[in-house]
TORPA-4810 file (N, C-alpha, C, O; in nm, 3 decimals):
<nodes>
NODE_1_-4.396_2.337_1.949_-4.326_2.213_1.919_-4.419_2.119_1.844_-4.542_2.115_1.858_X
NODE_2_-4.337_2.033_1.751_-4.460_1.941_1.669_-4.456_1.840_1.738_-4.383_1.811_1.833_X
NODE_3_-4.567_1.767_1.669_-4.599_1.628_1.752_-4.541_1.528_1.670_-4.475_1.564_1.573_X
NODE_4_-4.562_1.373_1.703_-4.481_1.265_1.642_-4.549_1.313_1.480_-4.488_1.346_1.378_X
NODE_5_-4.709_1.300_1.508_-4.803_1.297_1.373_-4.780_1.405_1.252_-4.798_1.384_1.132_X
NODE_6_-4.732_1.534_1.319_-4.756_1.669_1.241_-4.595_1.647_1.151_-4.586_1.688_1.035_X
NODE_7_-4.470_1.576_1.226_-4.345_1.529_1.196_-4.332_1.414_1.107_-4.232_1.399_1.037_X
NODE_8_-4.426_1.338_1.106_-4.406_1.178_1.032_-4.509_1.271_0.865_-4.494_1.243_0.746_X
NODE_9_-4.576_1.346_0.908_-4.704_1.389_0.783_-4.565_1.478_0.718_-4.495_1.429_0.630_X
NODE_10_-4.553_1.549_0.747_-4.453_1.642_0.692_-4.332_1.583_0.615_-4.294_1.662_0.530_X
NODE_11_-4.250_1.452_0.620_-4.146_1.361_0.621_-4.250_1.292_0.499_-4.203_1.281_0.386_X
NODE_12_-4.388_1.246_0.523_-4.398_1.179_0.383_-4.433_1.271_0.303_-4.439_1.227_0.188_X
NODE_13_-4.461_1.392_0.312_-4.480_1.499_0.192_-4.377_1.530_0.121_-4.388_1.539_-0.001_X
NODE_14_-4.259_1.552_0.184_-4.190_1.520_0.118_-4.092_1.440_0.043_-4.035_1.464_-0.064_X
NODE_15_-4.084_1.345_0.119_-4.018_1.193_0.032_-4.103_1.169_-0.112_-4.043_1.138_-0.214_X
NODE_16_-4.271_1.190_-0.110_-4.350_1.229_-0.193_-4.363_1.320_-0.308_-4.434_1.307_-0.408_X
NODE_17_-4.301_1.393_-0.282_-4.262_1.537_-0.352_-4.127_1.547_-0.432_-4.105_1.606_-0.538_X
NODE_18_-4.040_1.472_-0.352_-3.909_1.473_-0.451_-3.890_1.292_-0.455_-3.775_1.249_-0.457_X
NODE_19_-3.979_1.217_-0.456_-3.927_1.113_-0.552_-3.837_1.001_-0.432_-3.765_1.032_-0.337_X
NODE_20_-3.858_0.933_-0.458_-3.770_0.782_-0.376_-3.590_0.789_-0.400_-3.587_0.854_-0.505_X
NODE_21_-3.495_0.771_-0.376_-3.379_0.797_-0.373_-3.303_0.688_-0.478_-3.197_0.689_-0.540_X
NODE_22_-3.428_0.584_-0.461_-3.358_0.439_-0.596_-3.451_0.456_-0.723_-3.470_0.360_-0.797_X
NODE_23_-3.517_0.597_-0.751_-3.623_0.615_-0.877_-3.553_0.700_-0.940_-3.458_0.745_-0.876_X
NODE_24_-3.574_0.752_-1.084_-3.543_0.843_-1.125_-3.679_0.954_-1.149_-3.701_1.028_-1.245_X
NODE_25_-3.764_0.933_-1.012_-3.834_1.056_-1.070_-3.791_1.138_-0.944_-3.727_1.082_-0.855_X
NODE_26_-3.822_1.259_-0.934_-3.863_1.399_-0.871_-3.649_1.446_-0.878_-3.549_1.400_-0.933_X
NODE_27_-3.678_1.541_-0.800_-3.517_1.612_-0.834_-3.408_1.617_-0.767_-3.319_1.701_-0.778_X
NODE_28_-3.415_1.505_-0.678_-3.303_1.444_-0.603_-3.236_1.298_-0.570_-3.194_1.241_-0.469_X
NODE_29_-3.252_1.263_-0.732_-3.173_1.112_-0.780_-3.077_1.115_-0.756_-3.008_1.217_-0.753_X
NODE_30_-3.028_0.962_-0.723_-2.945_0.950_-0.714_-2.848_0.975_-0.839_-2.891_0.958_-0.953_X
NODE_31_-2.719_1.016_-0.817_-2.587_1.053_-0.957_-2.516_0.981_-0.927_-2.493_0.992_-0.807_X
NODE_32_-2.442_0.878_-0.988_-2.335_0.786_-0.988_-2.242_0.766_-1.077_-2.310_0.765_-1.179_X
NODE_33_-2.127_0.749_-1.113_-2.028_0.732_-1.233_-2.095_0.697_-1.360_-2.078_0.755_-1.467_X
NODE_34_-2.184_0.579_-1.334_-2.237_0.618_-1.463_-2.376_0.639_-1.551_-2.410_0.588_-1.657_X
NODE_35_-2.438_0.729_-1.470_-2.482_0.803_-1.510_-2.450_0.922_-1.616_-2.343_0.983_-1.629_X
NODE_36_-2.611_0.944_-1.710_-2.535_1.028_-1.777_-2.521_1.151_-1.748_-2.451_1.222_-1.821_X
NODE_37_-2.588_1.205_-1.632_-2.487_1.331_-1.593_-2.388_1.378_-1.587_-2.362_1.497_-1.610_X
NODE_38_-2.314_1.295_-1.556_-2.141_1.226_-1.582_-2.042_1.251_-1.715_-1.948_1.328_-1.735_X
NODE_39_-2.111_1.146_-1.801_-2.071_1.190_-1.874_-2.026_1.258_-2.020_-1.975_1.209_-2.121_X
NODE_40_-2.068_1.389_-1.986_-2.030_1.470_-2.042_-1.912_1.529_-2.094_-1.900_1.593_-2.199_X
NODE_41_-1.788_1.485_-1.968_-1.666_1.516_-2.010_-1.620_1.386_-1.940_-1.607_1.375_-1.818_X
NODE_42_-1.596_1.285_-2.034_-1.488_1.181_-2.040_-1.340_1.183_-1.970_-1.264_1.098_-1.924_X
NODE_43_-1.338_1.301_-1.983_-1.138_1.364_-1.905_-1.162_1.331_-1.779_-1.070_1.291_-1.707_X
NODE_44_-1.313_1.346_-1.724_-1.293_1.357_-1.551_-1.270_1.173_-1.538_-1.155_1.147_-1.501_X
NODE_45_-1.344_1.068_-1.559_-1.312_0.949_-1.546_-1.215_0.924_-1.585_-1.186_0.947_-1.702_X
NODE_46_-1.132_0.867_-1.500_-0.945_0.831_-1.509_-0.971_0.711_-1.563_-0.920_0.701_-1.675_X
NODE_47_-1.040_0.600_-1.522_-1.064_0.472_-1.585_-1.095_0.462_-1.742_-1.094_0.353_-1.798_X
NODE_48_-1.128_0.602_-1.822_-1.183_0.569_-1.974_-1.048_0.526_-2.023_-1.045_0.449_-2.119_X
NODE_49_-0.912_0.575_-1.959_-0.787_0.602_-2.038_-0.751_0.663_-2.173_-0.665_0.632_-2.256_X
NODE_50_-0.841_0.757_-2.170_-0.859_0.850_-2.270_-0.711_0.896_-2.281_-0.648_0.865_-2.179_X
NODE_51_-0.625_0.972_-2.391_-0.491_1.043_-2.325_-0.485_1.166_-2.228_-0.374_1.217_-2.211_X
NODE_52_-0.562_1.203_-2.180_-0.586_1.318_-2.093_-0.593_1.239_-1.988_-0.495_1.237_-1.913_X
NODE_53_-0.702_1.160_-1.961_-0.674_1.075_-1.779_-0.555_1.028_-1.777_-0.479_1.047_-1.682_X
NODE_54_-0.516_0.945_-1.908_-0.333_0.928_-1.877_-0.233_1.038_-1.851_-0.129_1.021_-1.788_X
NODE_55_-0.267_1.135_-1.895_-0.187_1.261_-1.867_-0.222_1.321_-1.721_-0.149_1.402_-1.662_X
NODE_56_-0.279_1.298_-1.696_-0.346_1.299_-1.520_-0.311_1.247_-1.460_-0.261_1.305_-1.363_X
NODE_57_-0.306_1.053_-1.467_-0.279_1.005_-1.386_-0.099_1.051_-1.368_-0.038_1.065_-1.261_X
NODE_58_-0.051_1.064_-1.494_0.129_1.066_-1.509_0.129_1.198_-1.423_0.202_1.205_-1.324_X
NODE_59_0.058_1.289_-1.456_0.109_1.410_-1.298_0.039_1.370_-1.195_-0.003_1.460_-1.122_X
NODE_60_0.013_1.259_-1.165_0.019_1.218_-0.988_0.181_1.156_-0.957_0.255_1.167_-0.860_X
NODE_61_0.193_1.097_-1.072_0.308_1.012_-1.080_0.430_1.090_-1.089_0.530_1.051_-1.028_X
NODE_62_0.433_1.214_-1.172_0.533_1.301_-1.152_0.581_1.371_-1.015_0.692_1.392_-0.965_X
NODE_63_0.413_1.405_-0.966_0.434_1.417_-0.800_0.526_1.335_-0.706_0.610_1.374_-0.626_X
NODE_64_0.493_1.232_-0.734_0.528_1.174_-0.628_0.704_1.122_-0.655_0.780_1.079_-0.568_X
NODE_65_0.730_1.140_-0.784_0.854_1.102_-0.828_0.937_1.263_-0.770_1.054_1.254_-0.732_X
NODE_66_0.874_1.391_-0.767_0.925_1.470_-0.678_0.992_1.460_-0.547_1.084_1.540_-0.531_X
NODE_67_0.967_1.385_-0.458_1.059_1.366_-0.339_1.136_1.258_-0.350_1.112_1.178_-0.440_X
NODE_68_1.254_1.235_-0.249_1.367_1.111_-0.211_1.287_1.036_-0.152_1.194_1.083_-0.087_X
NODE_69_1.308_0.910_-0.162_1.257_0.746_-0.059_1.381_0.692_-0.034_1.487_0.694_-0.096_X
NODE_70_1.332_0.624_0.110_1.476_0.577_0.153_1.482_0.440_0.060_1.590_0.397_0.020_X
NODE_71_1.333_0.362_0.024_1.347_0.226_-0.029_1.218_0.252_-0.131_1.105_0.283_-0.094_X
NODE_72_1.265_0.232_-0.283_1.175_0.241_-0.372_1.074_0.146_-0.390_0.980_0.181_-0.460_X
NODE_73_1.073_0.013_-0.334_0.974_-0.029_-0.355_0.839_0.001_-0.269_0.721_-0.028_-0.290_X
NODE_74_0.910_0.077_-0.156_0.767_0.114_-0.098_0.690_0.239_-0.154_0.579_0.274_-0.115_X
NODE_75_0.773_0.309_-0.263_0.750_0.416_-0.331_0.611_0.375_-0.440_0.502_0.425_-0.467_X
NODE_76_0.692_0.249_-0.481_0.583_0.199_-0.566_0.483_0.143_-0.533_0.383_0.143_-0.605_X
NODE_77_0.488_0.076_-0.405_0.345_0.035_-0.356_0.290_0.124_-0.292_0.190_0.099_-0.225_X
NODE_78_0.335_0.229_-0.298_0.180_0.350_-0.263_0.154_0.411_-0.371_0.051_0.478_-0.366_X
NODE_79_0.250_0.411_-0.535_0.214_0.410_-0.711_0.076_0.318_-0.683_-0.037_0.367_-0.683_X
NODE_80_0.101_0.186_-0.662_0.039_0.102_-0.706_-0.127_0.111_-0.648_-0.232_0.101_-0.712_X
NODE_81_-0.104_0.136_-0.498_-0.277_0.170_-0.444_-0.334_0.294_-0.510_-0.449_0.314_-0.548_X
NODE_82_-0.232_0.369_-0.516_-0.302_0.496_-0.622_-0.365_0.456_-0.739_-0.480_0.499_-0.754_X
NODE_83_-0.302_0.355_-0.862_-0.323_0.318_-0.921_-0.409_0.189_-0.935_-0.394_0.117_-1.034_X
NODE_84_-0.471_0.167_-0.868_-0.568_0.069_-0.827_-0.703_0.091_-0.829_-0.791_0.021_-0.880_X
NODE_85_-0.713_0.214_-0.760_-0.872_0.317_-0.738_-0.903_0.364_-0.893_-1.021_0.376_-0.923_X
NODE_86_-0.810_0.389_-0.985_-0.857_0.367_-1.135_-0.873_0.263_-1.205_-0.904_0.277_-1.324_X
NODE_87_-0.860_0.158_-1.161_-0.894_-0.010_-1.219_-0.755_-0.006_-1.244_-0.725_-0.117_-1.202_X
NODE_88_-0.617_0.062_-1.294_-0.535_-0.028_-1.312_-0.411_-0.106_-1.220_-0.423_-0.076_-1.101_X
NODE_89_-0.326_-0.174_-1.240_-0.244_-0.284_-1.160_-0.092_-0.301_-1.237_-0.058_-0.268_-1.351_X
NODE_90_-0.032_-0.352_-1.152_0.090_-0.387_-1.179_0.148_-0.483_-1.079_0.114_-0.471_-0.961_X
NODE_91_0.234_-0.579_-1.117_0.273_-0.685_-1.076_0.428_-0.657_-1.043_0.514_-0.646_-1.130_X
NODE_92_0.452_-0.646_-0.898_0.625_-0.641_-0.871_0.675_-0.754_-0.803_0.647_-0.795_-0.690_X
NODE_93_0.775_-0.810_-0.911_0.844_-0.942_-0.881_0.982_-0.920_-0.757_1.073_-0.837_-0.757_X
NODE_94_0.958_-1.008_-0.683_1.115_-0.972_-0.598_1.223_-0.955_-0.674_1.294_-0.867_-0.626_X
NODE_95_1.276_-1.011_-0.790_1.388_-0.956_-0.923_1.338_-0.816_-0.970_1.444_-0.755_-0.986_X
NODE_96_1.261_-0.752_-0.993_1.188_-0.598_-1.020_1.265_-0.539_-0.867_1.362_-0.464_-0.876_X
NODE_97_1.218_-0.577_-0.747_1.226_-0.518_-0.651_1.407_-0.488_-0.622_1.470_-0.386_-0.595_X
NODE_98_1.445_-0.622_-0.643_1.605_-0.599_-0.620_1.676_-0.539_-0.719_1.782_-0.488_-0.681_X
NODE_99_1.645_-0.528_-0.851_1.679_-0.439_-0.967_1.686_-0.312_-0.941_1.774_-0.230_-0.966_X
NODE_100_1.541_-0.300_-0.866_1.517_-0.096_-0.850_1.560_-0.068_-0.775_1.572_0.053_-0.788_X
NODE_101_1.621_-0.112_-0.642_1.718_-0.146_-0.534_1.844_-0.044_-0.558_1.886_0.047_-0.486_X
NODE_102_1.892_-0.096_-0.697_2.035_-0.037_-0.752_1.969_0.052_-0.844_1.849_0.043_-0.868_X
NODE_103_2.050_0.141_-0.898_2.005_0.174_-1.005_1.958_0.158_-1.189_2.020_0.162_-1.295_X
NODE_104_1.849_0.144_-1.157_1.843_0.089_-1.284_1.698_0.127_-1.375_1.615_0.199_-1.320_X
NODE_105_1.676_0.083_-1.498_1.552_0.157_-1.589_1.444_0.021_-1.556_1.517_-0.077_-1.568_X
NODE_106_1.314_-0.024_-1.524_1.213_-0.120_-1.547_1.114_-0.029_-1.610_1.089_0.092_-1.614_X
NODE_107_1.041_-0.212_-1.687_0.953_-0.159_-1.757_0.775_-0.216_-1.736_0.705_-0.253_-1.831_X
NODE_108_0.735_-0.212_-1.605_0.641_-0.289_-1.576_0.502_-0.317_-1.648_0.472_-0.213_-1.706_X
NODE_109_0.423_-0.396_-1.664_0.315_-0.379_-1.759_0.187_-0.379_-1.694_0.132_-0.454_-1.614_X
NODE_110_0.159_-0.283_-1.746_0.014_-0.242_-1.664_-0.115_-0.380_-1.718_-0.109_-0.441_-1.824_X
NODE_111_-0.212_-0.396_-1.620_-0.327_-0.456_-1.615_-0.479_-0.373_-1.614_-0.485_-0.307_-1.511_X
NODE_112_-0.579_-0.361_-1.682_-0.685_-0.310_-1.617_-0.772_-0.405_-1.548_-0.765_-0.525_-1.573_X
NODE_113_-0.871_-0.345_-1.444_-0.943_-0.413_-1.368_-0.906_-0.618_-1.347_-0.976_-0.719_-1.343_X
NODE_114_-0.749_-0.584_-1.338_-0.697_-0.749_-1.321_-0.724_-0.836_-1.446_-0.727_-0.959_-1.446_X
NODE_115_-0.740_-0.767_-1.539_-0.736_-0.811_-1.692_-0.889_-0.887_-1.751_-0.993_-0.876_-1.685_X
NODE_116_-0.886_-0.931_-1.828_-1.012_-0.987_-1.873_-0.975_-1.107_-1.978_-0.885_-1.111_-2.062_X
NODE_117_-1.097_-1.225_-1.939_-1.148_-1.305_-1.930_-1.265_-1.329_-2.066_-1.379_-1.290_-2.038_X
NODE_118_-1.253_-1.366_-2.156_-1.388_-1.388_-2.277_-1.322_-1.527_-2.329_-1.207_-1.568_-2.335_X
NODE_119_-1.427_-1.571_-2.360_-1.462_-1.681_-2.506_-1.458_-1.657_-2.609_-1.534_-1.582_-2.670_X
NODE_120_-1.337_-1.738_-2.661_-1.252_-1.711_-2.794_-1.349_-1.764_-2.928_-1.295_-1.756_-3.039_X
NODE_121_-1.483_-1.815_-2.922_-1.532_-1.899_-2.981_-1.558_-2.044_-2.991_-1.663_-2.091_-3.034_X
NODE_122_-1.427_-2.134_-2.936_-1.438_-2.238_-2.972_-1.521_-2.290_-2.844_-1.579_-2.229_-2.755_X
NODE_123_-1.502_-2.430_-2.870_-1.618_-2.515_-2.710_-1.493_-2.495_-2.617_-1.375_-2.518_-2.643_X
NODE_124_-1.549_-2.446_-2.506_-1.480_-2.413_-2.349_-1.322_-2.345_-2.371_-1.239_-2.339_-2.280_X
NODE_125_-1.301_-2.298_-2.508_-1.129_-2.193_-2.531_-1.198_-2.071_-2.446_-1.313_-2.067_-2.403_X
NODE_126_-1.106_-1.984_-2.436_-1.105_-1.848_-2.353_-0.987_-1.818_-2.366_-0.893_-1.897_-2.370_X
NODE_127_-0.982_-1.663_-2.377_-0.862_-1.572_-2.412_-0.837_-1.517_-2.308_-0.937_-1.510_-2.236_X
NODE_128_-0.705_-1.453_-2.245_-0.698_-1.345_-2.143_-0.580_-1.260_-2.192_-0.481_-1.286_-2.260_X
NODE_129_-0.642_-1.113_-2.114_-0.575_-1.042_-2.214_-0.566_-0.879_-2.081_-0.647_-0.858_-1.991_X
NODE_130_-0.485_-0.821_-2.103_-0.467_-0.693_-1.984_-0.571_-0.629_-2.009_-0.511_-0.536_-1.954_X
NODE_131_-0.672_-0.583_-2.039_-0.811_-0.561_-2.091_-0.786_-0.380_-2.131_-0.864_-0.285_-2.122_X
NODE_132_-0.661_-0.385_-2.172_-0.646_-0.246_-2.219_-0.603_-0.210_-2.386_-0.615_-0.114_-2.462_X
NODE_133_-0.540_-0.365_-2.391_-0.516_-0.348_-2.595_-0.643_-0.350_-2.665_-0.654_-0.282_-2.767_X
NODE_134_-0.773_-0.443_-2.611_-0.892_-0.428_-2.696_-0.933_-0.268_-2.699_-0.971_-0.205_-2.798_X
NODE_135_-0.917_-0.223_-2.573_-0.947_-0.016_-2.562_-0.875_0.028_-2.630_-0.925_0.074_-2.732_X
NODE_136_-0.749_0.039_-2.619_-0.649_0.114_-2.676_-0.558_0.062_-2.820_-0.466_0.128_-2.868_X
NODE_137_-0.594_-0.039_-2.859_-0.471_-0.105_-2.949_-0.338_-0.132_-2.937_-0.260_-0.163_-3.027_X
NODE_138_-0.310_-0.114_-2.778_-0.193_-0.153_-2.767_-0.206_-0.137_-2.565_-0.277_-0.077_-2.485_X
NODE_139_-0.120_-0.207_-2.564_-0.131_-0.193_-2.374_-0.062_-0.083_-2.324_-0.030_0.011_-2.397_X
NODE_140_-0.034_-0.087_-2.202_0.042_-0.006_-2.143_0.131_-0.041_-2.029_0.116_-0.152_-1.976_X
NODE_141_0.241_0.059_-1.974_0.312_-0.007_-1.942_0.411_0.091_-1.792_0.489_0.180_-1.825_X
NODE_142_0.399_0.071_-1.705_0.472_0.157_-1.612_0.667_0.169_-1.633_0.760_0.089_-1.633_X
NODE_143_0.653_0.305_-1.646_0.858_0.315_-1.644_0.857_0.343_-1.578_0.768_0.424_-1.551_X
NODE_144_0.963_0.307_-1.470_1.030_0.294_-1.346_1.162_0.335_-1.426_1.207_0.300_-1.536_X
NODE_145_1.223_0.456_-1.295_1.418_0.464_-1.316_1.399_0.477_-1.173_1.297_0.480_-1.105_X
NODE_146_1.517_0.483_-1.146_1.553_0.469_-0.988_1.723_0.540_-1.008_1.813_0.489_-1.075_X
NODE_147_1.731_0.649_-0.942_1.897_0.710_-0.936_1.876_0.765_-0.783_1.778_0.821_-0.735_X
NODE_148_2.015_0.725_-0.714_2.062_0.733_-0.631_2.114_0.827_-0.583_2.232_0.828_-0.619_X
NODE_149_2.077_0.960_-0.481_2.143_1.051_-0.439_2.265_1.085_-0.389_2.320_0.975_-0.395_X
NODE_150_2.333_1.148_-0.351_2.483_1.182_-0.309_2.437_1.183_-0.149_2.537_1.165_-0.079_X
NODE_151_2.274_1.204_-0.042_2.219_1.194_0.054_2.274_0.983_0.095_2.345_0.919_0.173_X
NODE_152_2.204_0.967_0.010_2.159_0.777_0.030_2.019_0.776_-0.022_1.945_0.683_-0.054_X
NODE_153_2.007_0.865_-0.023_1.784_0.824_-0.072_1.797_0.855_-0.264_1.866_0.915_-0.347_X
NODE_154_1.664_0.758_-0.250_1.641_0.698_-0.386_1.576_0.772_-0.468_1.462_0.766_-0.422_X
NODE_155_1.572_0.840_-0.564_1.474_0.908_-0.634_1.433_0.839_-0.754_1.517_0.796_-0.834_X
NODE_156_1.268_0.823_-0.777_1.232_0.720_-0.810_1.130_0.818_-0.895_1.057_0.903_-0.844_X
NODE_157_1.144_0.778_-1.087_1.070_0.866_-1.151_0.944_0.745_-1.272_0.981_0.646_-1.335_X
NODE_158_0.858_0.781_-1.268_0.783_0.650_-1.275_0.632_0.734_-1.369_0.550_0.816_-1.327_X
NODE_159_0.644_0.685_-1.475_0.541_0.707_-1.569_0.453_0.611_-1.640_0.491_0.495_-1.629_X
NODE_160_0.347_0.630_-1.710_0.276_0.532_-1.789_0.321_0.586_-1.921_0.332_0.706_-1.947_X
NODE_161_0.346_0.490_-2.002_0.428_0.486_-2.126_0.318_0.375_-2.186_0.231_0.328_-2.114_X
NODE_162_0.335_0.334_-2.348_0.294_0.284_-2.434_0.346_0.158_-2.381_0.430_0.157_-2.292_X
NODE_163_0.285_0.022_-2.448_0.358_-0.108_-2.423_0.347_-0.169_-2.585_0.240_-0.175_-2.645_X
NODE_164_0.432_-0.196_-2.621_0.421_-0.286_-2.768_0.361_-0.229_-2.874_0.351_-0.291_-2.980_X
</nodes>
């Protein structure tokens, strides 16, 4: 059996050997999003909104537009936490909510990371803007349909689409 000494010597040889965990030397750094280990393939980050992470995120969204809900807006607020963990957002108004209620087409408009905030140039102006037209040249935008089964439950089909 070792002793405290032969255990604590051994523990700094190697913390020594492979490097501090907040350094980038020896061969067990830390890897984080963005790092460039990472990225290499752009498709895996859902947040670049490349058209492939959009095509990703839309088959989560197709998923879930696969089963009946008894009440669509709770359909969409578990869209919406999904859609959150990638920076983007959407805003549902109680008129949105009672619309999708019945059947009907919405066209919600997406936000990234709760939009953004810069200085337009002038003394103390500032612009705000869904922080996805400066990325993309144009925003984006959640479609919502909502049709009603011959059961009573709601089937609720919900994609990211272009905005403007």
């Amino acid at each position: 059996m070792k002793s405290y000494k032969e255990m604590r010597k051994t523990i700094t040889e190697r913390s020594v050997a492979f490097g501090s965990a907040f350094d980038n030397i020896g061969s067990h750094a830390r890897v984080g999003p963005l790092d460039g280990d990472n990225s290499v393939d752009a498709n895996t980050n859902l947040s670049s909104l490349t058209p492939a992470a959009i095509a990703r995120i839309n088959t989560y969204l197709g998923a879930m537009s696969a089963k009946p809900y008894i009440d669509p807006v709770s359909a969409l607020k578990q869209a919406q936490g999904r859609l959150q963990i990638v920076g983007l957002d959407f805003t549902m108004t109680k008129d949105c909510a009672m619309r999708l209620a019945n059947e009907s087409e919405e066209i919600i408009p997406l936000v990234r990371f709760g939009g953004t905030l810069r200085a337009d140039g002038s003394v103390y102006g500032y612009t705000r803007d869904d922080g996805i037209t400066p990325l993309l040249g144009h925003g984006l935008a959640l479609k919502v349909e909502t049709h009603k089964l011959p059961n009573g439950l709601v089937q609720v089909d919900a994609m990211i689409v272009p905005n403007g």
